[in-house]
Backbone bond lengths (Angstrom), bond angles and torsions (degrees), N, CA, C in turn:
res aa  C-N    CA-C-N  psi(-1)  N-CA   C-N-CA  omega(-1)  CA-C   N-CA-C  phi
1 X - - - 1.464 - - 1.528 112.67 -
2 X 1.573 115.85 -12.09 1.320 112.26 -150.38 1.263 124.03 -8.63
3 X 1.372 103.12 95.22 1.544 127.36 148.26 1.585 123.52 -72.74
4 X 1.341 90.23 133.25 1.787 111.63 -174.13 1.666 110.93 -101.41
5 X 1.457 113.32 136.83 1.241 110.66 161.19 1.786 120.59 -103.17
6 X 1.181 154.04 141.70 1.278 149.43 152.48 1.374 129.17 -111.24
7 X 1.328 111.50 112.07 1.264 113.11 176.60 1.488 102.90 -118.16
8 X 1.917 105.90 -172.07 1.436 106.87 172.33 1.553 94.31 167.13
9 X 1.295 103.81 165.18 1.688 124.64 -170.31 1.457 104.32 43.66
10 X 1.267 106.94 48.88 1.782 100.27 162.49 1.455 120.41 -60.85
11 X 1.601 112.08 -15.04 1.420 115.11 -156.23 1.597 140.29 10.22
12 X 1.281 97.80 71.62 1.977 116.53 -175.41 1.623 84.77 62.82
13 X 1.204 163.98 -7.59 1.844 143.79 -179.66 1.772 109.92 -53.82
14 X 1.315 104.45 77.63 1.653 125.49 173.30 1.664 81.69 -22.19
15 X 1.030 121.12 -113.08 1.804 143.07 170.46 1.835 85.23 1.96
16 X 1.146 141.37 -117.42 1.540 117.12 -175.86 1.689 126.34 2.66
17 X 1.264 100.85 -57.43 1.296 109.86 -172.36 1.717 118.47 -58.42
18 X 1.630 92.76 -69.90 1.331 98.36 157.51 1.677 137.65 -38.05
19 X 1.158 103.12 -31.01 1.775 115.46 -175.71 2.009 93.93 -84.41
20 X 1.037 116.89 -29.76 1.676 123.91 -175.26 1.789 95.51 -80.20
21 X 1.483 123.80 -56.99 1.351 96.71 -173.94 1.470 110.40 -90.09
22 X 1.404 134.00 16.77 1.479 124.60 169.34 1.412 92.80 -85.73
23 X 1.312 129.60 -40.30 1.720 119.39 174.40 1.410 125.80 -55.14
24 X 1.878 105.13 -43.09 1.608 105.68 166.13 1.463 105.24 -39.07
25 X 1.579 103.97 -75.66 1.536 106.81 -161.87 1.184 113.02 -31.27
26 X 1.545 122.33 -57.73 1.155 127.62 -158.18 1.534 128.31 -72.98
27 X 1.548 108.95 -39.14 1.236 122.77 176.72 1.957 115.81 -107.07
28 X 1.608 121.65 21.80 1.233 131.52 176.67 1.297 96.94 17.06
29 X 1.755 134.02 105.34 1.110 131.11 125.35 1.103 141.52 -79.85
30 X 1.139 135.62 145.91 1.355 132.91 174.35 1.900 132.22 -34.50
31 X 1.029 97.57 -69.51 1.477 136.05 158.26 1.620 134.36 -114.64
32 X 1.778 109.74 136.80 1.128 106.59 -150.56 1.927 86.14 -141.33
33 X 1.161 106.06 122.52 1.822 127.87 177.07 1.184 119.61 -90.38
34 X 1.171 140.54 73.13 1.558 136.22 154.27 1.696 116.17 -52.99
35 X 1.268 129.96 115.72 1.207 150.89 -150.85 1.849 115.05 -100.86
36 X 1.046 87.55 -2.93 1.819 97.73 -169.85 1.611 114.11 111.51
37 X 1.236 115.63 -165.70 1.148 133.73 -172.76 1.379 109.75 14.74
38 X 1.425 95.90 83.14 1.600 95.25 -173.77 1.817 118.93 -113.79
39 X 1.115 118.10 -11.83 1.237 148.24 165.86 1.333 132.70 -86.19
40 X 1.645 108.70 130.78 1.183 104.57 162.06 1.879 137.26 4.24
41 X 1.033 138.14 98.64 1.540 91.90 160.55 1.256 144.12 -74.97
42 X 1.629 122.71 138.40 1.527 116.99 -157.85 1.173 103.19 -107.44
43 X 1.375 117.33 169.76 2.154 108.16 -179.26 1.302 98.15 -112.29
44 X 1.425 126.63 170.77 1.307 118.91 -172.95 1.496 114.65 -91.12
45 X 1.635 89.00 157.45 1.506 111.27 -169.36 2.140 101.51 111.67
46 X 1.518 87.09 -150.79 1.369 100.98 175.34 1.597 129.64 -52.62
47 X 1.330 120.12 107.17 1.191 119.68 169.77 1.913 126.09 -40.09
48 X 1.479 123.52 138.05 0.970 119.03 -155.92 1.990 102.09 -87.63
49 X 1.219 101.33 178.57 1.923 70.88 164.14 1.236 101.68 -97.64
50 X 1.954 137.75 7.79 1.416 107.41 169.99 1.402 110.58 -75.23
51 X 1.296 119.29 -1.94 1.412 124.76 165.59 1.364 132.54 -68.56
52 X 1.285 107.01 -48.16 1.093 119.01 148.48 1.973 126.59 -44.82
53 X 1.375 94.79 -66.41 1.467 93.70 -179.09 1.255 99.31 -74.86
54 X 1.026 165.90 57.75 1.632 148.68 87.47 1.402 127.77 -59.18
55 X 1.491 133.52 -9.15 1.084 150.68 -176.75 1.616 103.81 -105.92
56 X 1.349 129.09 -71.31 1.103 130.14 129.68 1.284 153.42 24.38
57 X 1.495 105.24 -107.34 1.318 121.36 162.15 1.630 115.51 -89.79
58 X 1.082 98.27 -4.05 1.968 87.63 162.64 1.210 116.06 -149.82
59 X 1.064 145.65 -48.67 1.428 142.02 162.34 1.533 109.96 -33.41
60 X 1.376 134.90 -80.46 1.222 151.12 178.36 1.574 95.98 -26.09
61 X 0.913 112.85 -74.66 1.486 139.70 -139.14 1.890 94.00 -72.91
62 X 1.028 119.17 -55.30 1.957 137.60 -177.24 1.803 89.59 -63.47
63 X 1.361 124.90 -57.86 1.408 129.21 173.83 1.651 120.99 -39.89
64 X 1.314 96.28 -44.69 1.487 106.64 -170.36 1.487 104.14 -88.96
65 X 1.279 116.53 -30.70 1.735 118.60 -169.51 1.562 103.80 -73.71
66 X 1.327 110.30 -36.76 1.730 120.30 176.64 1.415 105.53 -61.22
67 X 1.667 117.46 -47.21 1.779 96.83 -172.83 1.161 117.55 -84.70
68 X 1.395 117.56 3.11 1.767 122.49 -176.45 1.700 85.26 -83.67
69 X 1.587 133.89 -54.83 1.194 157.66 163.00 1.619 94.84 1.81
70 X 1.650 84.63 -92.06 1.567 106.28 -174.01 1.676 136.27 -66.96
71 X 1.210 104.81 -36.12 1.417 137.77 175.23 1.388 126.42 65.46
72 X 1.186 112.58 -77.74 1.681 110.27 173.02 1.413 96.40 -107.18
73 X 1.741 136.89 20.94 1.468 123.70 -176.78 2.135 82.22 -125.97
74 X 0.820 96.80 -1.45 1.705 94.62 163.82 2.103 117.43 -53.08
75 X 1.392 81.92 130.74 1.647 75.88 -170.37 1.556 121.24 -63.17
76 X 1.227 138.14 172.83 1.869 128.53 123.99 0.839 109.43 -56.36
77 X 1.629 119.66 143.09 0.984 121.12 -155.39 1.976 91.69 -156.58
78 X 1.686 95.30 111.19 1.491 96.75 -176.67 1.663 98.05 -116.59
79 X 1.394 104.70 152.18 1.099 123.01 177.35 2.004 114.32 -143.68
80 X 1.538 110.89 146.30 1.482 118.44 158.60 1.548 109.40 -132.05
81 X 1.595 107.40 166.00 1.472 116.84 178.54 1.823 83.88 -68.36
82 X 1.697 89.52 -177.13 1.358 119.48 153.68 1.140 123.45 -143.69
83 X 1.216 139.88 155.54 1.701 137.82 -165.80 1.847 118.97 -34.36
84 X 1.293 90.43 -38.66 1.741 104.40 167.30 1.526 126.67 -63.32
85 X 1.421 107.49 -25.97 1.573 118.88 -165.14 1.852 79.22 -93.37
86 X 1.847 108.82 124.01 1.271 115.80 146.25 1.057 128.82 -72.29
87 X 1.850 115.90 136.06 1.464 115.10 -164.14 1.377 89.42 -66.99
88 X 1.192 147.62 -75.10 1.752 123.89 -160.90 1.146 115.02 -50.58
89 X 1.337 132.60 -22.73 1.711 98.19 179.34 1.476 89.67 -96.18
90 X 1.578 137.90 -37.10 1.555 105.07 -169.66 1.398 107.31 -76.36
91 X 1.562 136.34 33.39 1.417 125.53 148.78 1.706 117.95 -88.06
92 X 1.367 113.42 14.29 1.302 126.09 -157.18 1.850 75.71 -105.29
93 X 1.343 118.39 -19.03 2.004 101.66 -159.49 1.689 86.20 -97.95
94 X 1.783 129.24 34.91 0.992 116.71 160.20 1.009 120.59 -96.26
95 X 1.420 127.06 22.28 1.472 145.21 -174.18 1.813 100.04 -101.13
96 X 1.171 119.78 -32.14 1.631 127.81 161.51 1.247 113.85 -42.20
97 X 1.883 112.30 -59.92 1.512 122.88 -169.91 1.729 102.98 -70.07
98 X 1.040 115.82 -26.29 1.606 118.46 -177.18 1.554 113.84 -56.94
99 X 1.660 80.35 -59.49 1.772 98.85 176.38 1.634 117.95 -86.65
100 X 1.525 96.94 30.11 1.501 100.41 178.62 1.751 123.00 32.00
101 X 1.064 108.52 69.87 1.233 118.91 -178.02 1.772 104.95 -123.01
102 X 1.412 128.96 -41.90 1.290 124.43 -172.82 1.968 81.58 -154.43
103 X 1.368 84.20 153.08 1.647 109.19 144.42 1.343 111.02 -143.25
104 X 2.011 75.76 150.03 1.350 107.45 -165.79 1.360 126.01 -95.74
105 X 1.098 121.38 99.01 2.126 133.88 -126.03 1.154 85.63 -111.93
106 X 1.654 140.84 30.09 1.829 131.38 141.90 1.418 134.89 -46.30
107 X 0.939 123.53 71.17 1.535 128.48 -168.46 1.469 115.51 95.47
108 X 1.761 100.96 30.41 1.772 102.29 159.36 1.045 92.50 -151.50
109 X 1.700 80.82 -179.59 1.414 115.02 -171.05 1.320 110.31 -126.26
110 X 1.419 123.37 138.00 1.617 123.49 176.23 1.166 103.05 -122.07
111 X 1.436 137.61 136.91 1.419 137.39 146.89 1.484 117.38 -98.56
112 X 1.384 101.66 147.53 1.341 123.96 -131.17 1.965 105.16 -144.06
113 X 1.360 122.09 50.05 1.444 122.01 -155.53 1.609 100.83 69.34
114 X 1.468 106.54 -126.01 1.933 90.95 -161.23 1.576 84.79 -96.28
115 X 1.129 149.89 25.09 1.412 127.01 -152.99 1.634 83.35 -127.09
116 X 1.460 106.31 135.58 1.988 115.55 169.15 0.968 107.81 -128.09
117 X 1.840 111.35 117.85 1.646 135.39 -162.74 1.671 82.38 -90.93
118 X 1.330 105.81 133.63 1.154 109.31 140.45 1.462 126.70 -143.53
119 X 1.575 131.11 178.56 1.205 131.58 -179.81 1.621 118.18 -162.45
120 X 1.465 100.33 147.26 1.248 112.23 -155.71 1.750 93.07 -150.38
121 X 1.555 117.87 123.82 1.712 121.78 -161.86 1.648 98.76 -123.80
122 X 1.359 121.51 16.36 1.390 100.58 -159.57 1.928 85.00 -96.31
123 X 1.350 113.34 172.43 1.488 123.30 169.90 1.724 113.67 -125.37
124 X 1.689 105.86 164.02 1.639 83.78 170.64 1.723 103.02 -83.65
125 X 1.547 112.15 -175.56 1.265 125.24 168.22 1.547 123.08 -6.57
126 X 1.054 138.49 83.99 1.611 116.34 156.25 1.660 126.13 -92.64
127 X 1.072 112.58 169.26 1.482 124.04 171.71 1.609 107.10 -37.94
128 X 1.408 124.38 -36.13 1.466 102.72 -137.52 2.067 75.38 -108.41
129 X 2.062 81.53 -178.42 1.767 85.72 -150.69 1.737 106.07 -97.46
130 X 1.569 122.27 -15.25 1.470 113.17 154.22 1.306 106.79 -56.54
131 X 1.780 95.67 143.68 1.272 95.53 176.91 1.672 101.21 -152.43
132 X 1.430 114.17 46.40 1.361 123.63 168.01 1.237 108.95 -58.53
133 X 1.469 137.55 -53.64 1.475 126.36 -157.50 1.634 89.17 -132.45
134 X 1.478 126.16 45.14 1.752 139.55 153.42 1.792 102.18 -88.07
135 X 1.495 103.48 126.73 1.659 101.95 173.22 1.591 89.00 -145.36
136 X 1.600 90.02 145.53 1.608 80.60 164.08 1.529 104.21 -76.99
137 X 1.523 85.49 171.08 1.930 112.83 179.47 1.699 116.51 -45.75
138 X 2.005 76.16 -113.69 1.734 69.98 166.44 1.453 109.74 -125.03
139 X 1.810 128.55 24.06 0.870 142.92 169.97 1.559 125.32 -155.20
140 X 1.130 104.18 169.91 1.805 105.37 -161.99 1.786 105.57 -67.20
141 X 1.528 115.83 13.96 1.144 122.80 175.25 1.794 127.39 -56.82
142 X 0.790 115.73 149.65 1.801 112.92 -178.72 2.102 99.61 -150.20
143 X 1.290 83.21 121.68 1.391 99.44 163.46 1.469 136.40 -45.68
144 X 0.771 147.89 130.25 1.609 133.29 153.46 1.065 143.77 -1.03
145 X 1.235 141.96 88.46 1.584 115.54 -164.23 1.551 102.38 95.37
146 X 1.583 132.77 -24.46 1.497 130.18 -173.55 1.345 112.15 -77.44
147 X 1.180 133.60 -171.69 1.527 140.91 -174.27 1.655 83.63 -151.26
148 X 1.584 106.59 125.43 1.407 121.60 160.67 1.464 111.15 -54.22
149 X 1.307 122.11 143.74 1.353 126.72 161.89 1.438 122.11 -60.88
150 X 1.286 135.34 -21.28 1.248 141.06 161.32 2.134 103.25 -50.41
151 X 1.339 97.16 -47.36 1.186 118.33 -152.82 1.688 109.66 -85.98
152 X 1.009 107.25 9.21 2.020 118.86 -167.07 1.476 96.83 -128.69
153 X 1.487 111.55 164.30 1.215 125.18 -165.61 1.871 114.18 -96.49
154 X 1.124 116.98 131.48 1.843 116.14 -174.88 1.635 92.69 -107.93
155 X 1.424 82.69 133.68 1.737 98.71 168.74 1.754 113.24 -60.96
156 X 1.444 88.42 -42.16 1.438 109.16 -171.08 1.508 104.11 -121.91
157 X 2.197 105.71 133.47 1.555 88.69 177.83 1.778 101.26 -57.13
158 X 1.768 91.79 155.10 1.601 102.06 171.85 1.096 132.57 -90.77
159 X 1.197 125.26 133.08 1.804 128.36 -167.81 1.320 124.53 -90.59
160 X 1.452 111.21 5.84 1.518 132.42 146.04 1.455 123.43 -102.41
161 X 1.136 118.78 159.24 1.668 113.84 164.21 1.293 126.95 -124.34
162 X 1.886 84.89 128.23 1.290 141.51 -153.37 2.118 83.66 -46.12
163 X 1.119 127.65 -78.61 1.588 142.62 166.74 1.214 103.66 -16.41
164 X 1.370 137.57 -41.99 1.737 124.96 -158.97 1.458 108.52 -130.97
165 X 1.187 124.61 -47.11 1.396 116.01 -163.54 1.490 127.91 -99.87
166 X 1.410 102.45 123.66 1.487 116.82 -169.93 1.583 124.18 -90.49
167 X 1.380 118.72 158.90 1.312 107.70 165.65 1.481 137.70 -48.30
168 X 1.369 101.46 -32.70 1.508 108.35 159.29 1.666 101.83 -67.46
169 X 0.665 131.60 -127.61 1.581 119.09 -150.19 1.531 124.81 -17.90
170 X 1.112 108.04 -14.85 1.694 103.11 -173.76 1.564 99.70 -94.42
171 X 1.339 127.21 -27.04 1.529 139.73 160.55 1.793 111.79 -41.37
172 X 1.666 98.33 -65.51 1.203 89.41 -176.33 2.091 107.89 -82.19
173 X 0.845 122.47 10.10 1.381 104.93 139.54 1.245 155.64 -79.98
174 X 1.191 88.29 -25.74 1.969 117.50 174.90 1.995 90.17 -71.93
175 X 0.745 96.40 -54.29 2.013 94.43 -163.20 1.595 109.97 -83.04
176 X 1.310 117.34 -11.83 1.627 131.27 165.62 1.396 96.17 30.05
177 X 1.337 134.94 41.06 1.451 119.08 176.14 1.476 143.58 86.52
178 X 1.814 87.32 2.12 1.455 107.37 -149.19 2.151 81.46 -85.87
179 X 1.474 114.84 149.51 1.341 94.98 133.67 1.234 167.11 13.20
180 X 1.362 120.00 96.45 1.614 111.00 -162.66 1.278 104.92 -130.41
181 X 1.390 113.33 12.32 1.633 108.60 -173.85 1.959 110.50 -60.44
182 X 1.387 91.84 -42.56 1.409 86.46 -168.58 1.706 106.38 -119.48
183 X 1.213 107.25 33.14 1.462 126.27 153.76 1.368 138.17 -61.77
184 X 1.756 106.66 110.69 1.197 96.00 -179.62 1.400 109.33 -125.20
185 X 1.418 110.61 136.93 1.352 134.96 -151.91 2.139 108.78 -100.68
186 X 1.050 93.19 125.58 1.690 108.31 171.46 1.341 106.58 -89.36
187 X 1.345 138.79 107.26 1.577 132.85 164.02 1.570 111.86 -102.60
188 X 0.753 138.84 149.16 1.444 130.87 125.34 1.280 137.53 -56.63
189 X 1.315 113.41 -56.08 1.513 133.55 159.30 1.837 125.83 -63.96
190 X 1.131 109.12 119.19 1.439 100.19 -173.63 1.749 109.14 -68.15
191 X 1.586 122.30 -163.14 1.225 121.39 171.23 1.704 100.21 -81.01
192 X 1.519 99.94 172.33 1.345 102.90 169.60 1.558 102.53 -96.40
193 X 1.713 102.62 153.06 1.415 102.91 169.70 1.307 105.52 74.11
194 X 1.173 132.42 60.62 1.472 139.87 -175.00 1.410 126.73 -157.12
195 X 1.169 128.35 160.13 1.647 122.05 168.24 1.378 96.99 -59.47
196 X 1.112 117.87 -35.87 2.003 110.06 176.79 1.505 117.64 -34.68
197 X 0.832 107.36 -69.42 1.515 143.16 -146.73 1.641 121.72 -76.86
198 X 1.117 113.35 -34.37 1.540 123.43 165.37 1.357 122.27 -36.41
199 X 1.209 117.69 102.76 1.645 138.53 170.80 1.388 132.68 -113.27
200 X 1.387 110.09 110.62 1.745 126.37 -178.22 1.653 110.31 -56.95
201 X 1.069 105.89 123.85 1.796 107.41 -172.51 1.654 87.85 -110.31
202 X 1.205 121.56 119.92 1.390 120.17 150.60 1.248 116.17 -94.44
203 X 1.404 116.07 130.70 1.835 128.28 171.15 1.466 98.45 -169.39
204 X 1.868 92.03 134.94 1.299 102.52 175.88 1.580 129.01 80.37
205 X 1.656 99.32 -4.09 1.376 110.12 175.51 1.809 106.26 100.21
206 X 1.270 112.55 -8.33 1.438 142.92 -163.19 1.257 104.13 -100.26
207 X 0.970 122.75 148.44 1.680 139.37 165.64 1.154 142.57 -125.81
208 X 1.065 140.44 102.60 1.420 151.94 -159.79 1.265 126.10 -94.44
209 X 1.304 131.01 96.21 2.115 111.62 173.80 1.103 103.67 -97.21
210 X 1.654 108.33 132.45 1.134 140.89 -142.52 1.883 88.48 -132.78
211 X 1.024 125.32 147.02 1.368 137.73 140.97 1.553 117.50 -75.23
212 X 1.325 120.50 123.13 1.787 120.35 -162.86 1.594 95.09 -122.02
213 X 0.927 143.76 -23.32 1.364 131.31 -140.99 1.481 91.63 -89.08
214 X 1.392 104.19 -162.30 1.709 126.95 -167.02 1.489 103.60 -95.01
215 X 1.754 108.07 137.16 1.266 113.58 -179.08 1.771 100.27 -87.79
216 X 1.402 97.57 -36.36 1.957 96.39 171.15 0.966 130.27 -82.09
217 X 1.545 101.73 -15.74 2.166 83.53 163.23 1.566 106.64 -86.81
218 X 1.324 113.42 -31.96 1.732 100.49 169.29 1.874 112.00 -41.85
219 X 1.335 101.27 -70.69 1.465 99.77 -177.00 1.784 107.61 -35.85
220 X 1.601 107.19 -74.94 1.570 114.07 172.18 1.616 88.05 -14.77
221 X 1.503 125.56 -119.91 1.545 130.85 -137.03 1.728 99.23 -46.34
222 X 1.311 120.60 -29.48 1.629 96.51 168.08 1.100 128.24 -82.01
223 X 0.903 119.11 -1.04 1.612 111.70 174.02 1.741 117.05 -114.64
224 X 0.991 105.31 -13.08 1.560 120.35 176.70 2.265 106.87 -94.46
225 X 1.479 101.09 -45.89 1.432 105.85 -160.27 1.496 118.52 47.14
226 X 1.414 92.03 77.06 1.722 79.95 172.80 1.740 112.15 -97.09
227 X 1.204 104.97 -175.49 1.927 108.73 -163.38 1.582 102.58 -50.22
228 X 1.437 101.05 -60.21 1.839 106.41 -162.06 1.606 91.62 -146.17
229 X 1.288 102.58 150.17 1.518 118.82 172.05 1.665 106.26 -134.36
230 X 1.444 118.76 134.04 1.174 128.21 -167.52 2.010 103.10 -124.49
231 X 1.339 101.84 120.59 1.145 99.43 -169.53 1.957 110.23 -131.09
232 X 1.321 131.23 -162.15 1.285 108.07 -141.78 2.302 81.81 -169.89
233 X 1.734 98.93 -157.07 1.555 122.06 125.06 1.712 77.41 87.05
234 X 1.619 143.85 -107.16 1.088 161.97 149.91 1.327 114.83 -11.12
235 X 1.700 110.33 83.85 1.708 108.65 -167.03 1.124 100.74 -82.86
236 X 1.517 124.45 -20.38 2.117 100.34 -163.49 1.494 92.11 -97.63
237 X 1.169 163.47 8.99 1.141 156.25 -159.04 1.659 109.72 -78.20
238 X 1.618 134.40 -38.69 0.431 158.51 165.76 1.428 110.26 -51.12
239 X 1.724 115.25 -51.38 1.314 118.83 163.81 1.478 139.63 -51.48
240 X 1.754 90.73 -33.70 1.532 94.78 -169.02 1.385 90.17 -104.89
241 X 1.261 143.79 -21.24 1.801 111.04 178.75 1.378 109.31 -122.94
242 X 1.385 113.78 16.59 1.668 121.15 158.79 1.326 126.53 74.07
243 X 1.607 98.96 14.91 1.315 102.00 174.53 1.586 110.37 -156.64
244 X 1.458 99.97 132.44 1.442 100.17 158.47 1.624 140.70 -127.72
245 X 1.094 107.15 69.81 1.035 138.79 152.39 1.564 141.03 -128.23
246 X 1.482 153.62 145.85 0.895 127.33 -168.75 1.564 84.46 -158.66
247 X 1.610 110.29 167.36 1.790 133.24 179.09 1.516 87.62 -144.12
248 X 2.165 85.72 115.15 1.481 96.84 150.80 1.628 102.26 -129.78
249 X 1.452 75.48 139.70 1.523 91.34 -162.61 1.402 123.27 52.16
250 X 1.602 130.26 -98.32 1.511 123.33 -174.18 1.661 91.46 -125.15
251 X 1.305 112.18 21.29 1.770 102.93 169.43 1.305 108.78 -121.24
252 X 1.309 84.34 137.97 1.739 89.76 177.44 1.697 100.46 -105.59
253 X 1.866 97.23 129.75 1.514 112.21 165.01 1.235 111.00 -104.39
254 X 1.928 102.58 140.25 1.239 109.18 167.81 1.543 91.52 -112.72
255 X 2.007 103.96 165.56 1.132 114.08 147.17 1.776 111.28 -149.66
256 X 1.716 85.58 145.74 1.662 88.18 -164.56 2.050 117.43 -115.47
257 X 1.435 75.12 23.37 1.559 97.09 159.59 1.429 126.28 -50.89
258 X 1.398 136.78 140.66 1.588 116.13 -173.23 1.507 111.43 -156.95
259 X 0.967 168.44 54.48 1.064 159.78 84.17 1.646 109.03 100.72
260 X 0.880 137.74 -2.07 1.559 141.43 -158.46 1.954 87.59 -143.81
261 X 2.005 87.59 179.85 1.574 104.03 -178.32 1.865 112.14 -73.56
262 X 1.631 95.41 -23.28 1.495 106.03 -147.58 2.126 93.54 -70.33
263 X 0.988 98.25 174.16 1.900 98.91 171.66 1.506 98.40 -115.94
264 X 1.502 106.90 121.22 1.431 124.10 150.94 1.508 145.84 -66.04
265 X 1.283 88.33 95.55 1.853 91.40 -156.14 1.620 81.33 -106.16
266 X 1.911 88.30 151.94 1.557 107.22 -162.34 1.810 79.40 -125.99
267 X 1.023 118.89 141.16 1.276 122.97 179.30 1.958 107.63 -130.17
268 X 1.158 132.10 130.28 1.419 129.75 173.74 1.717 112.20 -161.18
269 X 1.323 126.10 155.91 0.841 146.68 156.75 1.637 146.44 -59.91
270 X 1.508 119.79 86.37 1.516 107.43 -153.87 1.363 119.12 -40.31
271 X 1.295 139.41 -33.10 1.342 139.74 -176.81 1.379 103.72 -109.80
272 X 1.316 114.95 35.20 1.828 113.85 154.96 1.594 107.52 -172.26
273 X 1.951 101.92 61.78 1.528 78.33 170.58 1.146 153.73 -37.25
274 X 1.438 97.13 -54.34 1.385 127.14 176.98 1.214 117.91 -33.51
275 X 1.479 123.99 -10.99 1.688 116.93 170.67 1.276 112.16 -114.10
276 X 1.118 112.68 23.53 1.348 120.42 176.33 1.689 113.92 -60.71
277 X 1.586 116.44 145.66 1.553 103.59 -155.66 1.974 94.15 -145.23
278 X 0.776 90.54 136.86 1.870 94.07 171.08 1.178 130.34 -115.98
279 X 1.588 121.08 142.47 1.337 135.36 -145.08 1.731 84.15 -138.41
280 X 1.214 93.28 152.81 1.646 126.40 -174.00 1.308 98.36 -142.28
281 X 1.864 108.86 99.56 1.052 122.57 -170.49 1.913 115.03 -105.73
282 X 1.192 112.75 130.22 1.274 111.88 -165.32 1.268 115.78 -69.29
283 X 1.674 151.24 149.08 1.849 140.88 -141.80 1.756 78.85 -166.08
């Protein structure tokens, strides 16, 4: 049947986590999407050890007990950061890929029978001052209220530069031309201009909805159409226009971003997105 699970922005919530692998167990899916922001948040500089021990002493450990659990009905299991996850401590969740528990599909692509997973975690500009996986769009532009990526703090020096390179160009490197019919895409960032994408700006006591998402991954899925795009990053969006899901053109986007305590699990079928259905699971 391969059945898919999608989640995202658990941010370290043990209680999330837990409510996601009592569902693996229970309902064996095929494939399983971690969306970003999956970690703790850390402040800058030195990681704490509750940072540490969440990877560690609970992540690691709940990961590994499930595939001894399940065994050969254990899912794939893909995962990317999100702007929140610091690149030094989420290089610590390469102890997962060792122990074969998830891979971490940031700037690849796997094929998989006819279907090519890929994933890509970076966002454009936001307000806040990490800026490991901040790129501009598709120009040296910055929003209102944003902090340039030149201008924000890296856990880790960065092996791109922070000054020039945008999501559009790093997009069309990851996809080099290849196929997208039956492509399915990991974002963090939703499209721009979408039911995705809608973000509450408070200033001044005032409130603003703003469209936040990416002007180049919008372009990307229109001009490419790949199968399904799975997106994340923008929790109230969902709140304010009541839906998360959307069809552009012949792709269907999800996002499983959520705004509340509960975890938003997006559940669908590789050969029938389109009935894909979401549950707001209590943690």
């Amino acid at each position: 049947m391969n059945t898919c699970f999608f989640v995202s922005d658990l941010h370290g919530k043990m209680s999330r986590y837990e409510a996601l692998l009592k569902l693996i167990r229970k309902e064996k899916p095929d494939f399983v999407f971690l969306g970003g922001d999956l970690l703790p948040h850390a402040t800058h500089g030195q990681l704490s050890n509750g940072d540490d021990a969440f990877i560690h002493g609970f992540l690691l450990p709940k990961f590994n007990a499930l595939k001894k659990k399940m065994d050969c009905a254990y899912p794939e299991i893909f995962i990317i950061p999100g702007n929140d996850d610091q690149k030094l401590l989420f290089s610590q969740m390469e102890q997962g890929e060792t122990d074969e528990l998830w891979r971490n599909l940031h700037n690849k692509c796997i094929v998989i029978g006819k279907y090519r997973f890929c994933g890509y975690a970076c966002v454009p500009p936001t307000p806040f001052k990490n800026k490991d996986w901040d790129r501009f769009d598709i120009s040296d532009e910055t929003e209102r209220g944003c902090i340039a990526p030149a201008d924000g703090y890296f856990s880790v020096p960065p092996s791109h530069d922070p000054a020039k390179d945008t999501i559009e160009s790093e997009l069309k490197q990851l996809v080099n031309n290849d196929p997208a019919e039956y492509g399915v895409f990991l974002f963090h960032s939703p499209p721009y201009n979408t039911d995705l994408d809608l973000a509450a700006i408070h200033h001044d006591g005032r409130t603003t909805v703003v469209h936040a998402g990416s002007k180049a991954i919008r372009n990307f899925i229109e001009q490419n159409q790949p199968y399904i795009t799975l997106h994340g990053h923008i929790h109230e969006s969902a709140g304010i226009t009541g839906q998360w899901k959307q069809l552009l053109g012949r792709t269907l986007s999800f996002s499983a971003a959520h705004h509340g305590p509960e975890l938003a699990l997006i559940t669908f079928e590789l050969h029938d997105p389109a009935s894909a259905s979401r549950r707001l699971l209590k943690t």
